[in-house]
N, C-alpha and C positions, 0 to 999 in steps of 0.2 A: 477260686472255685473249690467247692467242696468235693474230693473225688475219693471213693474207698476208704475212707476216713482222716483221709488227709486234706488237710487245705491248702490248695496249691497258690502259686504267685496269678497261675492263669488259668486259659482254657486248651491250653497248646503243646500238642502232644510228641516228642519227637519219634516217627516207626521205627519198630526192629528191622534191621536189614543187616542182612548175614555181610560179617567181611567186612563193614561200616561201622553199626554201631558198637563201638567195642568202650573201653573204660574212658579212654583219654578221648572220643567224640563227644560219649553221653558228658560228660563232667563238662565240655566248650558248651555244646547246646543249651545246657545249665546256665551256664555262666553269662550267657547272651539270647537269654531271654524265654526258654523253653519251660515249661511246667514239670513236665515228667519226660524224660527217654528210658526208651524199654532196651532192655538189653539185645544182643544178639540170639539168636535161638540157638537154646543149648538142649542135648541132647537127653533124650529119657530111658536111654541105654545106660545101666550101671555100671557096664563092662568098657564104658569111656569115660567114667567118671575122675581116672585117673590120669588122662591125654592130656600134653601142654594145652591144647587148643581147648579144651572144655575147663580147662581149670584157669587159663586166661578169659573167657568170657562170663566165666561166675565171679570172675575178682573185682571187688567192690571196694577195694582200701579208698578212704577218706572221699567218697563220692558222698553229692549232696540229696539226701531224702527228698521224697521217697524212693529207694531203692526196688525197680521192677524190672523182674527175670523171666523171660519167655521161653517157656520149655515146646517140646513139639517130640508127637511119638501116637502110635494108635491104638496101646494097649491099656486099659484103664489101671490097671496093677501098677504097674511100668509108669505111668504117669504119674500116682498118687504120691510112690518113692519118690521121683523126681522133685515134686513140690517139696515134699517133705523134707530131702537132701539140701534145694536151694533156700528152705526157708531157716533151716540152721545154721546157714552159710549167712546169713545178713539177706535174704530179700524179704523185703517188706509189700511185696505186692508181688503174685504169681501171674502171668500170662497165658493164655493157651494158643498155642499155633495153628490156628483150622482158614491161614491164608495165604499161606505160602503157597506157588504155582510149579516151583519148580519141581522138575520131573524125579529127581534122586529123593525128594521127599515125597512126591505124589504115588510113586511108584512102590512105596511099603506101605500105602495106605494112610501116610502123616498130612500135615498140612490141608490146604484149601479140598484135597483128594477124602477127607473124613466127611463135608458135608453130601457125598453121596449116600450115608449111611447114617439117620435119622437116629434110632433107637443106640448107635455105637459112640454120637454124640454124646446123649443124654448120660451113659455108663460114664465117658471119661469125665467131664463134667462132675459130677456126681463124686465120683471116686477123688476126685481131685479138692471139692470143695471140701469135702468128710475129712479129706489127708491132713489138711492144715486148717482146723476148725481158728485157728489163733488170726488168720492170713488172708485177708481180701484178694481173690481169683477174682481177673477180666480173664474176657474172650477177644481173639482180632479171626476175625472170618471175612466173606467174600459176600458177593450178592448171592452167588450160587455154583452150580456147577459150569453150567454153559448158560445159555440166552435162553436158553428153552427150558433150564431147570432152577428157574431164583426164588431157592426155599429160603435166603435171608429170616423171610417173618417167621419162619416155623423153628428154626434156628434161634431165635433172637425168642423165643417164647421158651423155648426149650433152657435157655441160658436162665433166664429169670425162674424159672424156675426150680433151677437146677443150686441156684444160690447163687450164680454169678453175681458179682457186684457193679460191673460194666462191661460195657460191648462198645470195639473200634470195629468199622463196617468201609471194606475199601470196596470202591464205586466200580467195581467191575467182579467179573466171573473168573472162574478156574482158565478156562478154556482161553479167555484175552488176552491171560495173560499180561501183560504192560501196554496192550496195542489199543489205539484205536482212544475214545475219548470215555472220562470215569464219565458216570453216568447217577445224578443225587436222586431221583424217584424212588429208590427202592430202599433209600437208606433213610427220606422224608417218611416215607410207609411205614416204617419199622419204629422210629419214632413215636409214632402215634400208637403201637399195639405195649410199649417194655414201658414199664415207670423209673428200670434202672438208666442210667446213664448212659446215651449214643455217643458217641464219636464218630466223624466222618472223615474219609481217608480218601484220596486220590484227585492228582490234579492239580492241586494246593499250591500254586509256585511263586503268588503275588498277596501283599496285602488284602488287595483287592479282589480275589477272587478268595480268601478266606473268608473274607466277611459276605461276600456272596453266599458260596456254601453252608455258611451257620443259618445267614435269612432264610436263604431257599428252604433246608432240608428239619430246620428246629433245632439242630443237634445241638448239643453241649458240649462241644467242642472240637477241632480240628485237627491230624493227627499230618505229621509230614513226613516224606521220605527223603525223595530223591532230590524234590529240589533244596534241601538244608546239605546237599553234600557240595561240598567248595562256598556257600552261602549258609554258612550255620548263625550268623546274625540274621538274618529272614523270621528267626522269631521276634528278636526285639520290633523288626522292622513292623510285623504285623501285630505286635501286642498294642506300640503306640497308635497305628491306622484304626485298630477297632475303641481304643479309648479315645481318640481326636477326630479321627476323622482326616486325620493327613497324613502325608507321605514324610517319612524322613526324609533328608539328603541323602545320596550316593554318601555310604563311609570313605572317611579321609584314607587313603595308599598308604600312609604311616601306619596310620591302627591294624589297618589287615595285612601290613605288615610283618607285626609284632603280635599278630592273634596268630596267624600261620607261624612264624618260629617259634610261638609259646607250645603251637599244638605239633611239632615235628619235633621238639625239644620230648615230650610226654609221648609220641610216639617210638623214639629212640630208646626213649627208658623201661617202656612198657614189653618193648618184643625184644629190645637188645639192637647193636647195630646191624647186624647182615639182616632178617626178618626187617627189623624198623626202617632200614634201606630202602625197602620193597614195597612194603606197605606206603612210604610217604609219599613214592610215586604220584600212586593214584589219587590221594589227596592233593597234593600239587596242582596236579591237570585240573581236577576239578575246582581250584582255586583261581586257575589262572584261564579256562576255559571262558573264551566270551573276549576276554581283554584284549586291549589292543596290542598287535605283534606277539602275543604268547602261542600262535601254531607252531613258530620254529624254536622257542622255549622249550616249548612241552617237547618236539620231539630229540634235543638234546638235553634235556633233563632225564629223559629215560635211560639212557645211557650213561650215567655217571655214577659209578662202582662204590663211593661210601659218603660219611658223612660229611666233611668240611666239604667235598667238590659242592654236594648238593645243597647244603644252607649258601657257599659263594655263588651260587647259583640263583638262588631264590631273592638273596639279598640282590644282586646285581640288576636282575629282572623289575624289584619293583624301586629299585633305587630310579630306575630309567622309566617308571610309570610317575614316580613323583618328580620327578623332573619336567615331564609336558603336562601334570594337572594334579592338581592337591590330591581329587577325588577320585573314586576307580570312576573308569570312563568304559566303556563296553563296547565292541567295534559295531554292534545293533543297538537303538535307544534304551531296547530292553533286553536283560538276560534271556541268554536261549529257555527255553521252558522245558522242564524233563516232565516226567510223570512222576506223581510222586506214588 
């Protein structure tokens, strides 16, 4: 796929998600099968430009191009710096954040909380394209505010013309929130008004319903969150489905063995051990979420204070998954489905 001037391997996007996508996720999702992962959102306050946390999520050492950074903030000033700060940092594609729901960003006016304000769009946009004239801006926005207010199209007009070089469109509103079911009408509509690039976001949890959502809605490509977390091979799984037309096998318990201690290895190194302690947690759960007998795994794996307990831990667990079956077996036929 040809996207912001790069040609990617596909069409398969991995979402920014605060707390997730951080350097050692985006680099696995790379590595099994994703086209681009966007970083985590980083802040367009200057006065945290200095924070471990902001300086761990702009760190790009040895990650695979193209390199795309998601700023989020409401002031068009304050944004323009920000691209500008991350674009001489190594990003090669700037993000703007108008989808995020949650309230600590909606509540200064950041995130999916910006499409209430039409012409304050157009400014940051604008201000941000002009900043990094060298630097292909996308946008990830919503449908709209709530059910009653899905300016999507005017949004997604505003974008194109604003210079954006592409728009991800997650299938729900501000107000949804993650509830309830995404929704492609309004990202199919948007489609048909922008000649830049859609992307469609939410949902997304099966081969099978990506290539649904591409038929359905025309987009140019599929963008995933929630469910690439503990299943960060879901992209290979879906690049083969929409080039053949079939389903992989369930991956062998050896391999996702040895993909979870490659990625709790690069989580260790990345935050250090007490932090990468913490952190691997929740990777874990969502690794082992589904499988069979991992409820009583997971809840003494959380409890265990460094590293060797938790890789003897890890290892032990799926040494006893390879034991009753080559392949992961899932205690339902199908993985539970998140949103993504």
């Amino acid at each position: 796929m040809q996207f912001a001037g790069f040609t990617l391997r596909n069409n398969l996007f991995v979402a920014p998600m605060a707390g997730v996508t951080d350097r050692p996720f985006r680099q696995l999702c790379k590595k099994l099968g994703a086209g681009v992962a966007v970083s985590e959102m980083v802040t367009s306050n200057s006065l945290l430009y200095g924070s471990a946390k902001t300086q761990r999520r702009a760190n790009h050492d040895g990650e695979v191009d193209p390199i795309s950074v998601q700023i989020a903030g409401a002031d068009p000033a304050m944004m323009a710096e920000a691209a500008r700060h991350n674009a001489d940092r190594g990003a090669q594609i700037i993000d703007i954040n108008m989808g995020c729901p949650a309230k600590k960003v909606c509540n200064v006016m950041a995130g999916s909380a910006l499409m209430q304000d039409e012409p304050l769009v157009a400014r940051i946009l604008e201000a941000v394209v002009a900043a990094v004239p060298g630097t292909p801006v996308t946008l990830k926005f919503r449908t709209g505010w709530n059910r009653d207010n899905k300016n999507a199209p005017v949004i997604a007009r505003i974008a194109e013309e604003s210079g954006i070089r592409a728009i991800a469109i997650h299938g729900r509103t501000r107000a949804d929130q993650y509830t309830g079911e995404a929704e492609y009408d309004t990202i199919a509509h948007v489609k048909t008004l922008v000649k830049i690039p859609v992307i469609a976001n939410g949902d997304i949890t099966t081969p099978q319903k990506a290539k649904f959502v591409l038929d359905y809605t025309g987009a140019d490509g599929v963008m995933i969150g929630r469910a690439a977390q503990g299943r960060p091979w879901i992209f290979r799984e879906i690049e083969h489905f929409l080039a053949t037309g079939e389903l992989l096998p369930a991956p062998l318990v050896t391999e996702i063995h040895q993909v979870c201690r490659e990625h709790l290895a690069d989580l260790y190194a990345f935050y250090g051990e007490d932090t990468g302690v913490k952190i691997a947690r929740k990777h874990i759960s969502w690794y082992t979420k589904g499988l069979v007998g991992s409820a009583a795994f997971r809840r003494a794996m959380n409890q265990l204070p460094d590293i060797p307990a938790q890789l003897a831990a890890v290892d032990d667990f799926f040494g006893q998954l390879a034991d009753a079956d080559t392949r992961l077996r899932y205690e339902e036929e199908q993985p539970q489905e998140l949103a993504a």
